[in-house]
ChimeraX commands (.cxc) that place a marker at each C-alpha (Angstrom):
marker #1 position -2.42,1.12,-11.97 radius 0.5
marker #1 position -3.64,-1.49,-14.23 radius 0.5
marker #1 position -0.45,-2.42,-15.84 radius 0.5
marker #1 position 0.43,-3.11,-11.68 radius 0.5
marker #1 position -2.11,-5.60,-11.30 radius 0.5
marker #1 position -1.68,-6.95,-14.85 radius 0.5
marker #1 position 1.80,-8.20,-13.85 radius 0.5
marker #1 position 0.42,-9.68,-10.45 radius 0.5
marker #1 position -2.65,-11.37,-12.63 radius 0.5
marker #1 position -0.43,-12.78,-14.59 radius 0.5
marker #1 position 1.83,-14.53,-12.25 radius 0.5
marker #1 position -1.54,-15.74,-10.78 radius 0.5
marker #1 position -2.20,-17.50,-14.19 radius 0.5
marker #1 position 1.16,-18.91,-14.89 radius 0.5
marker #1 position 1.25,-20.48,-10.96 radius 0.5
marker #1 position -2.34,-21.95,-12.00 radius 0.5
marker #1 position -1.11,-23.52,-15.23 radius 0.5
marker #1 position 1.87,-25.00,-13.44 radius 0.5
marker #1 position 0.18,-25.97,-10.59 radius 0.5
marker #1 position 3.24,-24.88,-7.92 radius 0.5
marker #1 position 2.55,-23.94,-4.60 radius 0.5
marker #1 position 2.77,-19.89,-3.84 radius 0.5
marker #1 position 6.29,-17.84,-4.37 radius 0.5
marker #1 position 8.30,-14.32,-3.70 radius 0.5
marker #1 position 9.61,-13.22,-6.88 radius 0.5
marker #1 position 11.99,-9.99,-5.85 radius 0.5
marker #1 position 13.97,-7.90,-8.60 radius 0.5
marker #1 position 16.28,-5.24,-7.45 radius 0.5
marker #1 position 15.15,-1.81,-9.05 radius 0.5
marker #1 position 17.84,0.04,-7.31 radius 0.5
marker #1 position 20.54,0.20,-4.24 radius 0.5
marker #1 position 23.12,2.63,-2.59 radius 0.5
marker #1 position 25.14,2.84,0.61 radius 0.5
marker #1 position 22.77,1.91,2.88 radius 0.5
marker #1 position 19.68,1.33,1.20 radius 0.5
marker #1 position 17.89,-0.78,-1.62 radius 0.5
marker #1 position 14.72,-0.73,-3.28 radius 0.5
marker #1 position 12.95,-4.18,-4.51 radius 0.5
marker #1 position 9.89,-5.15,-6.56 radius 0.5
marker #1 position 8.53,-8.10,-4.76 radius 0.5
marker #1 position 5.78,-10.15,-6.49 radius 0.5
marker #1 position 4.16,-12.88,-4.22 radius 0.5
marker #1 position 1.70,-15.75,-5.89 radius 0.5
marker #1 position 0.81,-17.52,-2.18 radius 0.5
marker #1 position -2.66,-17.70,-1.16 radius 0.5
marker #1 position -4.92,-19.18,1.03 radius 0.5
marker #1 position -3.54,-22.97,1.15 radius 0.5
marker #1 position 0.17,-21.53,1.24 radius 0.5
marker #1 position 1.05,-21.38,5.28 radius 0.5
marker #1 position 3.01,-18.70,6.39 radius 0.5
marker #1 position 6.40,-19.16,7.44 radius 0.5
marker #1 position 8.27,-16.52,9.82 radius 0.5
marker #1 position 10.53,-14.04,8.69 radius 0.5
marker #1 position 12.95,-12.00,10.52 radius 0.5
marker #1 position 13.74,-8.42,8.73 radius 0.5
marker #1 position 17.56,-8.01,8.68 radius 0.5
marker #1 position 17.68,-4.13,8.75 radius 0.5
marker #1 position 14.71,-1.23,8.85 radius 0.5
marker #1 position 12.29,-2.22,6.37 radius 0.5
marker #1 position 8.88,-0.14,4.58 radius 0.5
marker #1 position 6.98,-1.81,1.73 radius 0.5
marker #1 position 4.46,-0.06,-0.34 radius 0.5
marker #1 position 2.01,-2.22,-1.27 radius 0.5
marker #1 position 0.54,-1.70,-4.69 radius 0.5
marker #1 position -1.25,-4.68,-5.34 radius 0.5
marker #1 position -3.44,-7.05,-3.40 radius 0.5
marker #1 position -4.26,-7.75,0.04 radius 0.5
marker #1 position -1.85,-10.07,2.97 radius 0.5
marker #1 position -2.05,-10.13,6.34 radius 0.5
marker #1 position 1.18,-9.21,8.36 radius 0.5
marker #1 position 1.67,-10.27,11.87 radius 0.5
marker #1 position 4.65,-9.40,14.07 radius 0.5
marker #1 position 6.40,-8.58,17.36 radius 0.5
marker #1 position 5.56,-4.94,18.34 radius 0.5
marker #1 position 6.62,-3.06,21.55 radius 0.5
marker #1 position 7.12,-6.53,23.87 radius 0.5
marker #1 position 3.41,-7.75,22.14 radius 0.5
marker #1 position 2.22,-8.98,19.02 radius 0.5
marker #1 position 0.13,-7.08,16.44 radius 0.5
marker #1 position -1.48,-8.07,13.30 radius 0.5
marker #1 position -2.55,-5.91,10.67 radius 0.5
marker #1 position -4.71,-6.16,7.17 radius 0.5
marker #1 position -2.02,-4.78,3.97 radius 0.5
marker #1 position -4.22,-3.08,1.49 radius 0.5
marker #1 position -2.89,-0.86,-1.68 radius 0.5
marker #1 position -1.56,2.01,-0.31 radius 0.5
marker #1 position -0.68,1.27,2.84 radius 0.5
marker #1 position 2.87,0.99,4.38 radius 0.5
marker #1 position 4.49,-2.22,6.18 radius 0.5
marker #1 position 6.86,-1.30,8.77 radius 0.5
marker #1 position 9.53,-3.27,10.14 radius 0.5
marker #1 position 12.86,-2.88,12.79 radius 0.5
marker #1 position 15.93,-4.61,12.23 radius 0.5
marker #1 position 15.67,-7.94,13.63 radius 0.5
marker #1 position 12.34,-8.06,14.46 radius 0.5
marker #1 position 10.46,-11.60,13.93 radius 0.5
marker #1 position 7.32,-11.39,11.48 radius 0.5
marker #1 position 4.65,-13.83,9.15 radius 0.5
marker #1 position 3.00,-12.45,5.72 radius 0.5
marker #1 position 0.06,-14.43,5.38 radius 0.5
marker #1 position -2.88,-14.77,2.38 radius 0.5
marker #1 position -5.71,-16.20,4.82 radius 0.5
marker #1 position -8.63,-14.10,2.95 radius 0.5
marker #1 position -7.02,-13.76,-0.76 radius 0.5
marker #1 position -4.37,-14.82,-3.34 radius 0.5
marker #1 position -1.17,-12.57,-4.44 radius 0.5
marker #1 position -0.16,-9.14,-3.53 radius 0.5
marker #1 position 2.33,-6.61,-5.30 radius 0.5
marker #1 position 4.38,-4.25,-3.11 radius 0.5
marker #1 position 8.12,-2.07,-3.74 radius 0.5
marker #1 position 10.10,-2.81,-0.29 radius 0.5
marker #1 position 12.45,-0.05,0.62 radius 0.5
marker #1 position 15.54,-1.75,2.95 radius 0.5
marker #1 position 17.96,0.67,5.14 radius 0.5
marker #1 position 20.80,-0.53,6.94 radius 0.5
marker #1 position 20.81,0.45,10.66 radius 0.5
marker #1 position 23.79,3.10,10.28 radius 0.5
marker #1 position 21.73,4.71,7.51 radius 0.5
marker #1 position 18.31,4.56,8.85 radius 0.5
marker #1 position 19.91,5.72,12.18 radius 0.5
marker #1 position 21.28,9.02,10.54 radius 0.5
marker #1 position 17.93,9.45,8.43 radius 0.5
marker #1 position 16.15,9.52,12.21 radius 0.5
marker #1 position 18.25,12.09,13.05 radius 0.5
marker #1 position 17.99,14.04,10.53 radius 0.5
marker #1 position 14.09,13.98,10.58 radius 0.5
marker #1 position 14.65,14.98,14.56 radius 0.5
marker #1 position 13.59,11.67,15.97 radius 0.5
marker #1 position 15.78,11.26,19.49 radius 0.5
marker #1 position 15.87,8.19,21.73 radius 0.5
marker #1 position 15.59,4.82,20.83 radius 0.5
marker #1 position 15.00,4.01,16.92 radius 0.5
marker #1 position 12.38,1.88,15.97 radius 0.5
marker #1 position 8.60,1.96,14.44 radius 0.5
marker #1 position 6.33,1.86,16.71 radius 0.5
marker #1 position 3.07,0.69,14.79 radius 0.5
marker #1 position 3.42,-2.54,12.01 radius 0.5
marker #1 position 1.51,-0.11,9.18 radius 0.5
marker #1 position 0.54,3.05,8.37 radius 0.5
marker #1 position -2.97,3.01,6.39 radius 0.5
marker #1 position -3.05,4.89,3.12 radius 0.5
marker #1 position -3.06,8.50,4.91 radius 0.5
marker #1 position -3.43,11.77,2.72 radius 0.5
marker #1 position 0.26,12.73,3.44 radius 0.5
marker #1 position 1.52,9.65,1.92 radius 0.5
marker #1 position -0.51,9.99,-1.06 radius 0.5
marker #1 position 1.97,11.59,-3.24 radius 0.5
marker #1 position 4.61,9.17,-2.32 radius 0.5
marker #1 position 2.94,6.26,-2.83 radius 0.5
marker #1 position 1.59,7.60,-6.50 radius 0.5
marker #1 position 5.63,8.25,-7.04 radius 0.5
marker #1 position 6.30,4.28,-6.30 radius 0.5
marker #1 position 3.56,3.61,-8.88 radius 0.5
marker #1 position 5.03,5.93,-11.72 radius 0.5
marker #1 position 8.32,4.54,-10.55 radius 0.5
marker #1 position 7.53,0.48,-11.79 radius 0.5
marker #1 position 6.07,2.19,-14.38 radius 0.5
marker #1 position 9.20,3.62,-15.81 radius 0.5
marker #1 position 12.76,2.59,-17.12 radius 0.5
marker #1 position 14.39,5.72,-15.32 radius 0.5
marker #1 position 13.47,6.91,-11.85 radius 0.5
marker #1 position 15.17,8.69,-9.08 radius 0.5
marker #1 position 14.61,5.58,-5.96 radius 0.5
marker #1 position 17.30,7.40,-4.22 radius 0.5
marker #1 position 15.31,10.40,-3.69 radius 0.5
marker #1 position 11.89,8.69,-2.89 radius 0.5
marker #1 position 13.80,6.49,-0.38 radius 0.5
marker #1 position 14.83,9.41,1.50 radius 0.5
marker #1 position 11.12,10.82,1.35 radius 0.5
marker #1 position 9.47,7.53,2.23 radius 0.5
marker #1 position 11.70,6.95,5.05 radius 0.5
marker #1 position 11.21,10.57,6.41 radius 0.5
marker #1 position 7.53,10.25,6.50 radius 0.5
marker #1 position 7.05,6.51,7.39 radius 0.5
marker #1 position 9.71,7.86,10.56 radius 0.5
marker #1 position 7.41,11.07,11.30 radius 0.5
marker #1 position 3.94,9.18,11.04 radius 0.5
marker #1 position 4.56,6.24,12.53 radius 0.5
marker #1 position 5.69,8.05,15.59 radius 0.5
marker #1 position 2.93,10.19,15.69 radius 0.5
marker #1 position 0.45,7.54,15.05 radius 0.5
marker #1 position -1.62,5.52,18.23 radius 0.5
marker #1 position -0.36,1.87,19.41 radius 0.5
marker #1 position -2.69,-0.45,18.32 radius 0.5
marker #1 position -2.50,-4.35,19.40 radius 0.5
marker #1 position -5.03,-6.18,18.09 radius 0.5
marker #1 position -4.81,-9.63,17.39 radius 0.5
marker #1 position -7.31,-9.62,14.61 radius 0.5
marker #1 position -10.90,-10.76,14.32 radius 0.5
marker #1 position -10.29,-13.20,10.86 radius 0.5
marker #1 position -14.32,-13.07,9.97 radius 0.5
marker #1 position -14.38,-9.44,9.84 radius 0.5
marker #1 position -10.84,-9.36,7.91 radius 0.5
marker #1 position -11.75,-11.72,5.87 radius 0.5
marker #1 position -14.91,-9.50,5.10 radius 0.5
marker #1 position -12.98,-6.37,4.45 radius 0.5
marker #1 position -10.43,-8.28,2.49 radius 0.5
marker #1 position -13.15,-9.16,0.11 radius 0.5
marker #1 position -14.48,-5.56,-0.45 radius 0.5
marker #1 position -11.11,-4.03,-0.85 radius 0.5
marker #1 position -10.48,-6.06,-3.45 radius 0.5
marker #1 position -13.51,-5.37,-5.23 radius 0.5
marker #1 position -12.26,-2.00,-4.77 radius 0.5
marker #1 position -9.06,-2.47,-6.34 radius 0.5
marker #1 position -10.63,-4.80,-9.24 radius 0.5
marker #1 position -13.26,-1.64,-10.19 radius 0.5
marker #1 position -12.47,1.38,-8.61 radius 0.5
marker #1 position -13.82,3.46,-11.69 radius 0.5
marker #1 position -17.47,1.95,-10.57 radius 0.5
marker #1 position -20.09,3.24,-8.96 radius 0.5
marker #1 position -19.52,1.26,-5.52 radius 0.5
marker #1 position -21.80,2.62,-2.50 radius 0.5
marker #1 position -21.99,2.05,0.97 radius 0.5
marker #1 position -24.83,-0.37,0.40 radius 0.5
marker #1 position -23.43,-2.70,-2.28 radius 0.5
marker #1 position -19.75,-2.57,-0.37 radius 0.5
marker #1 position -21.73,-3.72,2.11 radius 0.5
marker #1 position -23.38,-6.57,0.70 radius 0.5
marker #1 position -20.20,-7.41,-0.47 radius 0.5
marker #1 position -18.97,-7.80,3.02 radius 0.5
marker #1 position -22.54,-9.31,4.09 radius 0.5
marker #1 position -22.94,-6.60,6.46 radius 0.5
marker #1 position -25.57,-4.09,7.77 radius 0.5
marker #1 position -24.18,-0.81,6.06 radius 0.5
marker #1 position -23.59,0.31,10.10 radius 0.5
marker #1 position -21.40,-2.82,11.16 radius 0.5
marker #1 position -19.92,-2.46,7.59 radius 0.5
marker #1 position -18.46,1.25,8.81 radius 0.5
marker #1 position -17.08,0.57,11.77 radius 0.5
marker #1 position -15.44,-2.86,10.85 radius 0.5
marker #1 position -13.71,-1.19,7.44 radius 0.5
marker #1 position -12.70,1.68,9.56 radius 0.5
marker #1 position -11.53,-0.28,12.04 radius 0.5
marker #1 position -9.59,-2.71,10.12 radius 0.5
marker #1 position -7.89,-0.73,7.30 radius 0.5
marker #1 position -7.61,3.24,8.89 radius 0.5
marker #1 position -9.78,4.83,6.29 radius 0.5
marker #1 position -13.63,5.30,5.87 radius 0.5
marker #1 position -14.45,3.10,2.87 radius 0.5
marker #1 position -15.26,6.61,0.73 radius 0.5
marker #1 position -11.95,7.49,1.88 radius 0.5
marker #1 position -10.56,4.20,0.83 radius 0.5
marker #1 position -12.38,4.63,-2.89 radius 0.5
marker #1 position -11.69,8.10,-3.31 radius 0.5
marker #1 position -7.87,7.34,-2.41 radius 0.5
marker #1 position -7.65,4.45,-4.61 radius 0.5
marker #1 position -9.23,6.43,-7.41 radius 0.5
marker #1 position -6.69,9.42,-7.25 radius 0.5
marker #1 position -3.84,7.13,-7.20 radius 0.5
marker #1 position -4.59,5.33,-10.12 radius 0.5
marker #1 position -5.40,8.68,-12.08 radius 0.5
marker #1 position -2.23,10.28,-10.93 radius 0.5
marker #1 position -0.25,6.99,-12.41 radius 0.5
marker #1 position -2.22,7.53,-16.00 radius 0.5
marker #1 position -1.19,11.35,-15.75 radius 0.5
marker #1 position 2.37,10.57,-15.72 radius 0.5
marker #1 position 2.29,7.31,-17.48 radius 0.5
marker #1 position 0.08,7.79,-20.76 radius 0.5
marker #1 position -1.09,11.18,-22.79 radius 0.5
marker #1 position -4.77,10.82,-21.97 radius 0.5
marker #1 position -6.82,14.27,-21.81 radius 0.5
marker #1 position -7.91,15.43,-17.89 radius 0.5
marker #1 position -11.08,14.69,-18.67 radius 0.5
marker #1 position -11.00,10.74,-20.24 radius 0.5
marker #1 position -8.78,10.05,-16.97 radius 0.5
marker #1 position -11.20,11.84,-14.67 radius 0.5
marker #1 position -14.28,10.24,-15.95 radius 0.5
marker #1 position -12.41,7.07,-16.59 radius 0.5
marker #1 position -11.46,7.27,-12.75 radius 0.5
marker #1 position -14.85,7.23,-11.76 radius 0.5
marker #1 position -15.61,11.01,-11.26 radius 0.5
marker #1 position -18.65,12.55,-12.28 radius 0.5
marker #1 position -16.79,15.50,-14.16 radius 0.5
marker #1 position -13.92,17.26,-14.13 radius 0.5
marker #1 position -14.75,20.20,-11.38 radius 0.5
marker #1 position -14.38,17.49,-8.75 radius 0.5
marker #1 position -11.97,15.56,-10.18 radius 0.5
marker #1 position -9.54,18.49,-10.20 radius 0.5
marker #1 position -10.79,19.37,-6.56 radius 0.5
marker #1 position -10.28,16.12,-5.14 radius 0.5
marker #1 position -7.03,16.02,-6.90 radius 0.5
marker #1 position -5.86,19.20,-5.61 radius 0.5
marker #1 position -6.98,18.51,-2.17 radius 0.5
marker #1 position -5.01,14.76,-2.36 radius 0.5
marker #1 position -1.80,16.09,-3.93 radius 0.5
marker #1 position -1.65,19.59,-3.27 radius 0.5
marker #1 position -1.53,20.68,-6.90 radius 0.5
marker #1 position -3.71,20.21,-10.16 radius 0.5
marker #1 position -3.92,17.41,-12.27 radius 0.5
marker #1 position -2.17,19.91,-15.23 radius 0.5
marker #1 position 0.86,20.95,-12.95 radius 0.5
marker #1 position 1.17,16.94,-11.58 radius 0.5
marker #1 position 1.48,15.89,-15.27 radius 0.5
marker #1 position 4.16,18.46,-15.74 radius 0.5
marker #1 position 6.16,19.87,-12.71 radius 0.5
marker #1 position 8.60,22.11,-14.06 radius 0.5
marker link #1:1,2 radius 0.2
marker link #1:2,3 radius 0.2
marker link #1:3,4 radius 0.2
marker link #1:4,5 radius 0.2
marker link #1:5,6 radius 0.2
marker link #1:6,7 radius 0.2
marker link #1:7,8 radius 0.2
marker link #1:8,9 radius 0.2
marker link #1:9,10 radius 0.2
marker link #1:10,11 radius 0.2
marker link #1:11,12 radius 0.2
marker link #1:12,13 radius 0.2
marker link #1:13,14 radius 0.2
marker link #1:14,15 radius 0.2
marker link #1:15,16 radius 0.2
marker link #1:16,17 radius 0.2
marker link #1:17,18 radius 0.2
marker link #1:18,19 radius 0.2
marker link #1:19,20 radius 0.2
marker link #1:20,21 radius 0.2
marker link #1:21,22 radius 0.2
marker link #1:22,23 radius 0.2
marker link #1:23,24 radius 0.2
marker link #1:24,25 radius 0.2
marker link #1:25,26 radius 0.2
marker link #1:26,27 radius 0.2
marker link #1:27,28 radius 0.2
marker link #1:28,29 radius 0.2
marker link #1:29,30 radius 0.2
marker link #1:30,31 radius 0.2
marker link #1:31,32 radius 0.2
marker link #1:32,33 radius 0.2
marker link #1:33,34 radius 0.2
marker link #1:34,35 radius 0.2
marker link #1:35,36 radius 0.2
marker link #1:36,37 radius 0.2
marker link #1:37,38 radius 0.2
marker link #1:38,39 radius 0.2
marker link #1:39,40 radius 0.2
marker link #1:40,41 radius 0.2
marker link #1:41,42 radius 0.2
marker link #1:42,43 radius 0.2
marker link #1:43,44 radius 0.2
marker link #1:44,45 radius 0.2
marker link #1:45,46 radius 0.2
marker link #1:46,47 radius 0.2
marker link #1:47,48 radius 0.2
marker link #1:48,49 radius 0.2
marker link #1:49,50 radius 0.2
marker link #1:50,51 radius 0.2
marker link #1:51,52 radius 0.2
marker link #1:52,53 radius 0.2
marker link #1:53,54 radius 0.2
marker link #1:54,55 radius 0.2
marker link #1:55,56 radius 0.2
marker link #1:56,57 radius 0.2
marker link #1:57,58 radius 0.2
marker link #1:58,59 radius 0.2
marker link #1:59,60 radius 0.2
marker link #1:60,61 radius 0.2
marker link #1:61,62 radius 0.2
marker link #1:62,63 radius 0.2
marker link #1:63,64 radius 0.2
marker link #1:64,65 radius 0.2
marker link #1:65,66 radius 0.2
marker link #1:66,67 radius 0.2
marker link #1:67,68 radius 0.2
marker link #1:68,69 radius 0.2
marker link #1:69,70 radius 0.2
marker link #1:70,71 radius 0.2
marker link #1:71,72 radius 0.2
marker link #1:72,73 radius 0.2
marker link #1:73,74 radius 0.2
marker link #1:74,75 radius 0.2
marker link #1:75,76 radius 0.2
marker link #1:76,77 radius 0.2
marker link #1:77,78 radius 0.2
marker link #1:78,79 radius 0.2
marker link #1:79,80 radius 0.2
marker link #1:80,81 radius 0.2
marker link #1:81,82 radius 0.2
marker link #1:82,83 radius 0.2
marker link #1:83,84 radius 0.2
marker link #1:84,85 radius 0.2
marker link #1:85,86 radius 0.2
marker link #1:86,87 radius 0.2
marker link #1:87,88 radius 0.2
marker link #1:88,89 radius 0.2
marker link #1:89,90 radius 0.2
marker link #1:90,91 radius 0.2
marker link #1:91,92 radius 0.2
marker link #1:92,93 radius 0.2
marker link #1:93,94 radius 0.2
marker link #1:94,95 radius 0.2
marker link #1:95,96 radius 0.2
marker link #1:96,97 radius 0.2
marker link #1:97,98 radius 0.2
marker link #1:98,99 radius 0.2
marker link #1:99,100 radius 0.2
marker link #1:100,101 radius 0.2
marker link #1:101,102 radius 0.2
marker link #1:102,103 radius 0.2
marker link #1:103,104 radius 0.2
marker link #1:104,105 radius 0.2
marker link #1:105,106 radius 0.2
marker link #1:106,107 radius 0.2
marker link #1:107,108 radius 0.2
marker link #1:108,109 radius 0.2
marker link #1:109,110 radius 0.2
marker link #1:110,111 radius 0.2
marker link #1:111,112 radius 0.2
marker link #1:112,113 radius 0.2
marker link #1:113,114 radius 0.2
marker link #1:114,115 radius 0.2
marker link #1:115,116 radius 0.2
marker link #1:116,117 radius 0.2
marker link #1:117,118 radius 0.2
marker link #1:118,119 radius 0.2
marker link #1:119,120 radius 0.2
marker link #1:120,121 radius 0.2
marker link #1:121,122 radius 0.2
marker link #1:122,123 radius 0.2
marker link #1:123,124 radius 0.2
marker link #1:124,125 radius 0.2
marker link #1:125,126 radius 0.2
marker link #1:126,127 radius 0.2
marker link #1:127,128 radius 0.2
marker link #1:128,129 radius 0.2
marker link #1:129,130 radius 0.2
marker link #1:130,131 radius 0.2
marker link #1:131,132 radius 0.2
marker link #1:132,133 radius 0.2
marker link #1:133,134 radius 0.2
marker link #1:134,135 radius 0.2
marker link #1:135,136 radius 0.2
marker link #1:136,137 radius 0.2
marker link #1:137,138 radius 0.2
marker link #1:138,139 radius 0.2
marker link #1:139,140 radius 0.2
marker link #1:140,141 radius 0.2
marker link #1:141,142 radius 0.2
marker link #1:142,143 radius 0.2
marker link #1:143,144 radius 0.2
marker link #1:144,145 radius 0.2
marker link #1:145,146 radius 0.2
marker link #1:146,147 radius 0.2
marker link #1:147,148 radius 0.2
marker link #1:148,149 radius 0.2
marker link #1:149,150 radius 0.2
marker link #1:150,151 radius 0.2
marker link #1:151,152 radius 0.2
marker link #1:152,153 radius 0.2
marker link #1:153,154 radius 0.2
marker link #1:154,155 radius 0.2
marker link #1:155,156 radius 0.2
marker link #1:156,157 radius 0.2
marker link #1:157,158 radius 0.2
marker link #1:158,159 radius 0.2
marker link #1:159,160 radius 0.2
marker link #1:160,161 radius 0.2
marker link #1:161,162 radius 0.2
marker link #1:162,163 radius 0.2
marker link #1:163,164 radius 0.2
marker link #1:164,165 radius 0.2
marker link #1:165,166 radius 0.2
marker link #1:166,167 radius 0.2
marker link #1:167,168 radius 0.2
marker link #1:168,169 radius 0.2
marker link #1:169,170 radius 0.2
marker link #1:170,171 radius 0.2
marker link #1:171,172 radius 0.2
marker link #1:172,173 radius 0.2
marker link #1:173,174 radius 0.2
marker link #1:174,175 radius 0.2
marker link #1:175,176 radius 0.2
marker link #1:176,177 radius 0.2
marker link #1:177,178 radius 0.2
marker link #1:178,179 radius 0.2
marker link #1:179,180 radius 0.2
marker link #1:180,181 radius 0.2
marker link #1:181,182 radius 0.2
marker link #1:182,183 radius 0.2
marker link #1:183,184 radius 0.2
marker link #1:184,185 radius 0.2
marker link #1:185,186 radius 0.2
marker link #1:186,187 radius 0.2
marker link #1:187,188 radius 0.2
marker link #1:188,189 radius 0.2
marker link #1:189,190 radius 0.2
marker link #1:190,191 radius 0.2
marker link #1:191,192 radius 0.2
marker link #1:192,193 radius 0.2
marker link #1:193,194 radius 0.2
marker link #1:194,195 radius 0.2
marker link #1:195,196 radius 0.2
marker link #1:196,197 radius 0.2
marker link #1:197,198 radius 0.2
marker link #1:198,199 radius 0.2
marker link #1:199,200 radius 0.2
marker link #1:200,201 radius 0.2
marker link #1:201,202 radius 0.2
marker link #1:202,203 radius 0.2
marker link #1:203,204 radius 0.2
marker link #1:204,205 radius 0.2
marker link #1:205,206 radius 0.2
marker link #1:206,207 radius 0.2
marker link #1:207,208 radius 0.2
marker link #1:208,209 radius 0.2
marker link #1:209,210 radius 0.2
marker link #1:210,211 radius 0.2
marker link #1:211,212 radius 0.2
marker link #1:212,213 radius 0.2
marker link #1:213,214 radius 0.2
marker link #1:214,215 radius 0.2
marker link #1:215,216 radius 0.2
marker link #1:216,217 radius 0.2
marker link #1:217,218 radius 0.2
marker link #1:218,219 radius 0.2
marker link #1:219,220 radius 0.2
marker link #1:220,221 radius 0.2
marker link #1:221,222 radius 0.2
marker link #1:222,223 radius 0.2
marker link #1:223,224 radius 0.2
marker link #1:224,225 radius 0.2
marker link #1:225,226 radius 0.2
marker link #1:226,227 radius 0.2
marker link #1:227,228 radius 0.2
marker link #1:228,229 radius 0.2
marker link #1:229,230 radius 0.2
marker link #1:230,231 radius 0.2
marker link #1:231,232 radius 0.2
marker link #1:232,233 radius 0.2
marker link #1:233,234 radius 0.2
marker link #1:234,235 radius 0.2
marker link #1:235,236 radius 0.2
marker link #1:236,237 radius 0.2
marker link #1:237,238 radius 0.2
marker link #1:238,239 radius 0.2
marker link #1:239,240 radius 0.2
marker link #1:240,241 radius 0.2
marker link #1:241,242 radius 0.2
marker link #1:242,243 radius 0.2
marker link #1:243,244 radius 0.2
marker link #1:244,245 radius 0.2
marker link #1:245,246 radius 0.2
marker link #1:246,247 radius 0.2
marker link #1:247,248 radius 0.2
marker link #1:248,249 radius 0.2
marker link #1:249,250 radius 0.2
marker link #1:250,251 radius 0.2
marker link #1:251,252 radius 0.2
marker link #1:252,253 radius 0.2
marker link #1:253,254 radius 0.2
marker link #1:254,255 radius 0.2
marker link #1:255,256 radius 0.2
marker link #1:256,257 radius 0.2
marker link #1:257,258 radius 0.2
marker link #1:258,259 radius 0.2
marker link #1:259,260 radius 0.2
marker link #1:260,261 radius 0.2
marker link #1:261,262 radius 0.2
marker link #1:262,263 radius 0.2
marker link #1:263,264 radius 0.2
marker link #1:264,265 radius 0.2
marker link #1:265,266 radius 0.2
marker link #1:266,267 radius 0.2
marker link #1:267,268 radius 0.2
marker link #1:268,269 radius 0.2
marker link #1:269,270 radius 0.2
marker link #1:270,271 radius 0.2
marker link #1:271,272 radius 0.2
marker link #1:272,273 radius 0.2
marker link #1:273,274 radius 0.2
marker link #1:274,275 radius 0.2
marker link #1:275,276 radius 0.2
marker link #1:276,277 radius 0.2
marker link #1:277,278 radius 0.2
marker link #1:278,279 radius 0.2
marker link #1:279,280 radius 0.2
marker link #1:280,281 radius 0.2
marker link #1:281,282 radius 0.2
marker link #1:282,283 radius 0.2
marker link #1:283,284 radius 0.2
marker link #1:284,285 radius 0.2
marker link #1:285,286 radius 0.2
marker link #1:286,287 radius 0.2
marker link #1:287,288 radius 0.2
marker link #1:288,289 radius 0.2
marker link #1:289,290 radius 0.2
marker link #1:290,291 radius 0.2
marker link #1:291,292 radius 0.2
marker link #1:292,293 radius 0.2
marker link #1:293,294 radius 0.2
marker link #1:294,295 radius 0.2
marker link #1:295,296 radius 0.2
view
């Protein structure tokens, strides 16, 4: 989880040094027939302006690192939404759409692009009838998505990964969720995203410390009530939910990525000791920390 940001830090520094206005870096980890995976590395920020896109098949991004807002044409509306780690952008071929770093600077994310013959025959196959396309612009960082998500960050993190086989998975979810998930419209209240952006990336930059309602709420500057209901309102998630989430995710990367003991990684993670780390773990991921680390 670290190493993630690292990278994204130090793109940060070099666009500082050089003084250049924002970029999208993008390096191909992996393609088929029908689908490719990218790492996409953005530097823009608040005095960048957004510039609009059009996605040229069926789109979902992980994001893994920082925060953007993403705005776009959704069922004959428009809908804007607050990208957070964890969370999933959703797009439809052809459909017209800004990224934007009002609150922020940088963000990290592994885009996942199907052609429409491909993603067409993936529908099917997860039972989807009628006509294909998503019908929300994200999915928050849900439980079921947990393990996939973990899986994109153990995938940057190493030199030889199946994509193929997460592509399938991620697809097959995002399709079944997204579905299942109620239309939301809202054009966006910038104070309080700008709020939320702050504390989820105080979140991100210290997940391991001991971050409570009331100081997450100062952050914001926020009564701890209008705190709740704006974060749950804005990202999908309670902000325990958020922590705990973001916690997990980053211990389930050092479980697969280094040979720390259980215990250093839970209590590194923020957990009081190991009992509830291996609960919580369970409960996220279905399965122990021991039998995530090795599978077979």
């Amino acid at each position: 989880m670290a190493k993630i940001a690292v990278e994204l830090e130090h793109a940060l520094r070099r666009r500082a040094l050089n003084g250049s206005a924002g970029c999208i870096a993008r390096r191909r980890l992996a393609r088929g027939e029908g689908w490719t995976v990218s790492d996409v590395l953005c530097t823009c920020g608040p005095q960048d302006r957004p510039f609009e896109e059009q996605h040229s098949g069926y789109s979902i991004a992980v994001v893994v690192s920082g925060t953007f807002q993403y705005q776009g044409a959704i069922n004959s509306g428009s809908a804007r939404e607050l990208m957070t780690p964890g969370s999933l952008l959703l797009g439809n071929t052809g459909q017209a759409f800004q990224c934007g770093h009002e609150h922020g600077q940088g963000d990290r994310c592994v885009s996942f692009g199907y052609s429409r013959d491909y993603f067409e025959h993936l529908a099917a196959d997860a039972g989807l009838k009628g006509q294909l396309a998503f019908r929300v612009l994200r999915l928050p960082p849900l439980r079921s998505l947990s393990a996939a998500v973990a899986s994109v960050q153990a995938g940057l993190a190493s030199s030889d990964f199946d994509w193929e086989e997460l592509s399938l998975r991620i697809a097959g979810q995002a399709l079944q969720l997204a579905n299942r998930l109620p239309q939301h419209h809202r054009a966006g209240d910038l104070a309080a995203e700008a709020r939320v952006t702050r504390v989820v990336r105080r979140i991100e930059n210290g997940a391991a410390d001991r971050l409570t309602i009331s100081s997450l709420a100062r952050e914001a500057k926020l009564s701890p009530y209008h705190f709740l209901r704006i974060f749950g309102r804005i990202t999908g998630l309670t902000p325990h939910q958020y922590l705990l989430r973001a916690r997990l995710r980053g211990a389930a990367l050092r479980l697969v990525s280094t040979q720390q003991k259980v215990l250093d990684i839970a209590l590194d993670s923020g957990f009081g000791d190991v009992s509830n780390f291996n609960r919580a773990f369970r409960v996220e991921f279905g399965m122990s920390p021991l039998k995530y680390r090795n599978p077979a």
